[in-house]
C-alpha positions in Angstrom: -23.9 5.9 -7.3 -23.7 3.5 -10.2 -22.0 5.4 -13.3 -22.3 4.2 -17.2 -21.0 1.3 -18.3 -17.6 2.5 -20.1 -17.0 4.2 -16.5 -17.3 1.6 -14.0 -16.1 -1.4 -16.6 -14.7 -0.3 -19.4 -12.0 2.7 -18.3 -10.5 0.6 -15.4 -9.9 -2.5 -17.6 -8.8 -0.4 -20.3 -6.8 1.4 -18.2 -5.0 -1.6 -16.6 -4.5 -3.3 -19.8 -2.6 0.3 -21.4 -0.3 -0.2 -18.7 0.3 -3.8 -19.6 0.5 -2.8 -23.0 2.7 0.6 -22.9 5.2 -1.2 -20.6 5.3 -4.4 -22.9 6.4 -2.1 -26.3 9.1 -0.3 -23.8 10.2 -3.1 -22.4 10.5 -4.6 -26.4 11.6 -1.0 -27.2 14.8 -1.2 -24.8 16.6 -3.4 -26.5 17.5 -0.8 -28.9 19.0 1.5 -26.8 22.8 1.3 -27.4 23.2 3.2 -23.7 24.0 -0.1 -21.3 22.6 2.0 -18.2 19.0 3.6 -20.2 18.9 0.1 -21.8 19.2 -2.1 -18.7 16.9 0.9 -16.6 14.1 1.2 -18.8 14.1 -2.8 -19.1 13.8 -3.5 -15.5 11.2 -0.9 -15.4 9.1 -1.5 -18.0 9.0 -5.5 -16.6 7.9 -4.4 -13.0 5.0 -2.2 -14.6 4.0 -5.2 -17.0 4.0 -7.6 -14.3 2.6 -5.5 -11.7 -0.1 -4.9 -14.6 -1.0 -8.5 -15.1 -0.5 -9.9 -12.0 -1.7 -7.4 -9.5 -3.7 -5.1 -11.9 -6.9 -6.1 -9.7 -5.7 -3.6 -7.0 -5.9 -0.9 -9.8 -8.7 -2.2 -11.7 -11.5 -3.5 -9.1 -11.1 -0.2 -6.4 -12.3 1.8 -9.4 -14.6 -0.3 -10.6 -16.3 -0.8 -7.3 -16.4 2.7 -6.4 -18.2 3.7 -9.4 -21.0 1.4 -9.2 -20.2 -1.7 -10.9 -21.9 -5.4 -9.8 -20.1 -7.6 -8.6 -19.3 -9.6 -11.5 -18.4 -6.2 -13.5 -16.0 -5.8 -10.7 -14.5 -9.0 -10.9 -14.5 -8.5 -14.7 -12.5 -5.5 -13.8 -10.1 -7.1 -11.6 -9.3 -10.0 -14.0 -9.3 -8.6 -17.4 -5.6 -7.7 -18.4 -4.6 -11.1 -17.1 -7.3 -13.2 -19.0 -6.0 -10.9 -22.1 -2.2 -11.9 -21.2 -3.2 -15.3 -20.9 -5.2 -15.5 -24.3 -1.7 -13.7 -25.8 0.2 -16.4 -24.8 -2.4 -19.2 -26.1 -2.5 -17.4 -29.2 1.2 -18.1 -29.9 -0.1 -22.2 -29.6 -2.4 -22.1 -32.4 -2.4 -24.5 -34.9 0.7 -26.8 -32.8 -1.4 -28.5 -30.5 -5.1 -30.5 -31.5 -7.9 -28.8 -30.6 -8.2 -31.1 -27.1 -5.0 -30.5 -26.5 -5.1 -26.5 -27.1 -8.2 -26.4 -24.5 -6.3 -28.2 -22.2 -3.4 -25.9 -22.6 -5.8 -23.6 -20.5 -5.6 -25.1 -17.7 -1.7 -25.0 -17.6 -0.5 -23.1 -14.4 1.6 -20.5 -16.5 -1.9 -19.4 -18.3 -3.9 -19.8 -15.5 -1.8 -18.6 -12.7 -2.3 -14.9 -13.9 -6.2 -14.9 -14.0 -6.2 -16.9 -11.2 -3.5 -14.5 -8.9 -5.9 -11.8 -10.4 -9.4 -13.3 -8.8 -7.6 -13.6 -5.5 -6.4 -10.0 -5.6 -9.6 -8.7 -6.3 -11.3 -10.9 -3.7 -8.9 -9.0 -1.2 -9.9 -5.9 -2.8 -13.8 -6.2 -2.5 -13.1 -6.8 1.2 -11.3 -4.0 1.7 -13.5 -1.7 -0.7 -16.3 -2.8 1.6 -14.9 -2.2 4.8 -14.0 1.4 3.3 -17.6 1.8 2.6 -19.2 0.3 5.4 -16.7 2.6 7.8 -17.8 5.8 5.5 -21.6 5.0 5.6 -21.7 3.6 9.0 -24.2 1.6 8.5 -24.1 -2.0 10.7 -25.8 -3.9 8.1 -23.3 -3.7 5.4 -21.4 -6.9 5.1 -17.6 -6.8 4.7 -17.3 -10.1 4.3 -20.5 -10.6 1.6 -20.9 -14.7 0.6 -19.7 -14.3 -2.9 -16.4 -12.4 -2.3 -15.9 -14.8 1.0 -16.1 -17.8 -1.7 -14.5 -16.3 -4.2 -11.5 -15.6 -2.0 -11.5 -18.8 -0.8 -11.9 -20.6 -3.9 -9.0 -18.1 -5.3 -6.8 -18.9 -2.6 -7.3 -22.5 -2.7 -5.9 -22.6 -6.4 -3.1 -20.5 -5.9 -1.8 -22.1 -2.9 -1.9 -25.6 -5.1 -0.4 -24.3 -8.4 2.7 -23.0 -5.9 2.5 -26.1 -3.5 6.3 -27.3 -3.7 7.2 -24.7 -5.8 4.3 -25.8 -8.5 5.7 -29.0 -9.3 2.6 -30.9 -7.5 0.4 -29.1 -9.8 3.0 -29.5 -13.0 2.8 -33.4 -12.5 -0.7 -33.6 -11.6 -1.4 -31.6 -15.3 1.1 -33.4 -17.5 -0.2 -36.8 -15.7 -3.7 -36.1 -16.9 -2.4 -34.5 -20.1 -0.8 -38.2 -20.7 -3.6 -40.0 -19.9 -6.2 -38.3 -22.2 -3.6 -37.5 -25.2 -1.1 -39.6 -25.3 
């Protein structure tokens, strides 16, 4: 049943990004504590929630989004959100240093795209496996598991990821600052 939009889009992406947000002024809020132990425990906490938050937040985000009726690019949406908002965070910082040929190009640098990327992949997996839930609780033969668009989009996802982390990302690194050479410098 499809529920309103601030249900099946809005509350998981807002929800996902809190996380990433909450655990990102902990983590900044731990270096205060004077305690060694509370400091170093709600550190290393806080980071694992913030980077499960932006890296894997599609396994939060998508499930719900799915299950309450979104589309398919709401879902996807939903899945890569908090990651495309970390990523624009991080481009914000580069404002006014680079040209403006250079700052879009700064895009497509594996440290801002690796998170929305790693996101799309995750919630790729996801639709598969919301759909196999849903075609095993409708029973219905016709309902596709492996529907075209999340069957590209998990191929396409994949295909990215395993390039940015080819040799430990250093193919990608060179292939980017070789460009980045040719058209800017």
């Amino acid at each position: 049943m499809k529920q309103s939009l601030a249900r099946r889009l809005l509350f998981p992406i807002a929800l996902v990004t809190g996380l990433m947000v909450a655990s990102s002024l902990l983590y900044d809020h731990a270096r205060t504590i004077e305690n060694p132990a509370l400091h170093r425990g709600l550190a290393h906490l806080s980071a694992i929630v913030m980077f499960a938050s932006i890296w894997l937040g599609a396994f939060i985000a998508h499930p719900i989004a799915f299950f309450r009726g979104a589309r398919y690019g709401e879902r996807m949406l939903a899945g890569t959100a908090t990651a495309m908002i970390w990523s624009a965070t991080v481009l914000t910082r580069f404002i006014g240093i680079y040209s403006p040929g250079e700052f879009v190009f700064l895009f497509f640098h594996h440290l801002v795209l690796g998170a929305p990327v790693v996101s799309l992949l995750c919630a790729s997996i996801s639709e598969i496996v919301c759909r196999a839930i849903t075609r095993r609780r409708t029973d219905d033969p016709a309902f596709r598991v492996f529907a075209w668009q999340s069957t590209l989009t998990l191929a396409v996802s994949l295909t990215l990821v395993v390039t940015m982390l080819w040799k430990g990302g250093h193919t990608y690194y060179y292939w980017y600052m070789d460009l980045y050479t040719r058209l800017f410098l």
